[in-house]
N, C-alpha and C positions, 0 to 999 in steps of 0.2 A: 438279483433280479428274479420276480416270480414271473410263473410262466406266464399268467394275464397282463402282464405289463410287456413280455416279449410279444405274445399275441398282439395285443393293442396296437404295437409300435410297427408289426409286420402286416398290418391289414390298412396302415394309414400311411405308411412310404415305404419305397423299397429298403432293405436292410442287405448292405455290402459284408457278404462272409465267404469265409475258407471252407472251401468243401472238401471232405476226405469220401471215397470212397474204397471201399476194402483194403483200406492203410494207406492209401498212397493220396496225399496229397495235391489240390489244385485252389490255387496255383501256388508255385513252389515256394514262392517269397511276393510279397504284397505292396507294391510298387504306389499302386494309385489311390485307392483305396480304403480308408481304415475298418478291417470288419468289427463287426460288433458279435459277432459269434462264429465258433467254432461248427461244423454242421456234419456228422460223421453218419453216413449211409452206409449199412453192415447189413446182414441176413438175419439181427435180430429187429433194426429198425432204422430211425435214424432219431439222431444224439444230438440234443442241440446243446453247446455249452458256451456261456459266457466269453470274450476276450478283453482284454486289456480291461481299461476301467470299470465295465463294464460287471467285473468277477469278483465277488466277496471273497471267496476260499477257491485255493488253487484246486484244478480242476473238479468243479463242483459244479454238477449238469444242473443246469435247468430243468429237463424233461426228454425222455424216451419216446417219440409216437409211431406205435406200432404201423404195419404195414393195412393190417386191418381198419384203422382210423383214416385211413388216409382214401377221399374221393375220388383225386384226380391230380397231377401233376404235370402241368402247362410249362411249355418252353418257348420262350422269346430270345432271339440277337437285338439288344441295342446299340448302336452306334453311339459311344460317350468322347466327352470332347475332353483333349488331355494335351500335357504339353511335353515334350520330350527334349532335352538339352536347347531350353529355351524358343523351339519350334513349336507351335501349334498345331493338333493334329487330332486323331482321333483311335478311339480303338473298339474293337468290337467285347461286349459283355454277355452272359449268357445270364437271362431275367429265369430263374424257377421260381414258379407260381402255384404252391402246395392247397388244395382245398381239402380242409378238414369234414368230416362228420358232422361236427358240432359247431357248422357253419360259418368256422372263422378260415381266412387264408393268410397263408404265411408268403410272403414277393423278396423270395433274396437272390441276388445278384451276387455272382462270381466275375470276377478278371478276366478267367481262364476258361474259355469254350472247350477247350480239349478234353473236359470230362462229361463232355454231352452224350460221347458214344458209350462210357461204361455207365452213366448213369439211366440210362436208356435201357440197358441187358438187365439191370441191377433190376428196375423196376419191371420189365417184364416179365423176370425169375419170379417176382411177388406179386403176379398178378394185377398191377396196378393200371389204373385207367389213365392215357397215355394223351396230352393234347396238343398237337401240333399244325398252330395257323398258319407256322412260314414253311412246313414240307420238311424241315431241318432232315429228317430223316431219311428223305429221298434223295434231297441235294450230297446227304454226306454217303449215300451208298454210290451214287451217279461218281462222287469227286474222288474217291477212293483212299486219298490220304486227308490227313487232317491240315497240313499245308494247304493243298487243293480247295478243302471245303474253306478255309478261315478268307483264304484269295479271292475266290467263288462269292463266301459272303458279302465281303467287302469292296467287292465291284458291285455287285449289285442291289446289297440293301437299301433300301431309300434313304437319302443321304438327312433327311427335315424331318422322321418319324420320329426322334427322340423330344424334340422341341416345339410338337403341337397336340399333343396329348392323342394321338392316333395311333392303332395298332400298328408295327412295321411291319414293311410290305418288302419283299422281292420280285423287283422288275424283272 
C-alpha cells in the first residue's frame, strides 16, 4: 500500500488500528475490530505500517510523519455497537483525528481508550497542537483512574452520537 492510497482511505472513513506508544501496545489483543494498520507513536514520530492483508512485505512501513508535519491531533469517545457472548451492547472507542501540513487527515480509531493519557504526554513532549471537544482531558484528571474516566464516560456520553453523524457530546 502506498502512502496516497492510506491517505485517501483515512480522510474518507475511519480506519480501525493498533496503537503502540513507546512499546507498549493498545489494545493488547483485537477483539472487535480488524485493523488495517499498525500505528507506532515514538520520539522519532509516528510509524504507520501495514496489517494483515493489507502488507506486501513483512514489516515494511508505509510512512514516518514527523512531529513537525503534524497540525493538530483531535480526540473523540465513540460509542460503537458490539455484541459480547451473543448480548448486545456497546463499547466505548477512542477516534484520533491526525491533520497533516499538506492538508490531508488521517481518522483512526482504537479499541482501547486507555492510551489516551500517554498519548496525550507523548504529544505534548512534541509540542503538538492538542484538540479536545469532549474535555477528555479534564474528565480523566477529575476521574483519577482510567477505570473511573471509561465508567464516567460511559454514563455519560450520548448514547445516538455515533448513528447521526454529530460530534459526541457529554451530558
Amino acid at each position: 500500500m502506498k502512502w496516497s492510497e492510506f491517505v485517501s482511505q483515512g480522510m474518507t472513513r475511519v480506519l480501525p488500528v493498533i496503537v503502540e506508544v513507546y512499546g507498549k501496545k493498545y489494545p493488547h489483543y483485537t477483539s472487535k475490530l480488524y485493523p488495517i494498520c499498525y500505528t507506532s507513536f515514538s520520539d522519532l514520530g509516528i510509524l504507520f505500517t501495514p496489517c494483515g492483508l493489507f502488507r506486501r512485505k513483512k514489516k515494511h512501513s508505509i510512512r514516518t510523519v514527523r512531529y513537525k508535519e503534524v497540525v493538530s491531533v483531535e480526540f473523540n469517545v465513540q460509542r460503537v455497537p458490539t455484541v459480547f457472548l451473543y448480548l448486545l451492547g456497546s463499547s466505548l472507542h477512542l477516534n484520533i483525528i491526525i491533520h497533516l501540513k499538506d492538508h490531508s487527515i488521517l481518522h483512526l480509531e482504537s479499541e482501547d481508550i486507555g492510551l489516551f493519557p500517554e498519548l496525550i504526554q507523548l504529544l505534548k513532549k512534541h509540542k503538538v497542537a492538542i484538540k479536545d471537544p469532549l474535555k477528555l482531558q479534564a474528565i480523566l484528571k477529575e476521574q483519577d483512574t482510567m477505570e473511573k474516566f471509561y465508567s464516567y464516560l460511559d454514563k455519560h456520553l450520548e448514547a445516538n452520537s455515533h448513528h447521526n453523524d454529530r460530534e459526541p457530546k457529554i451530558k
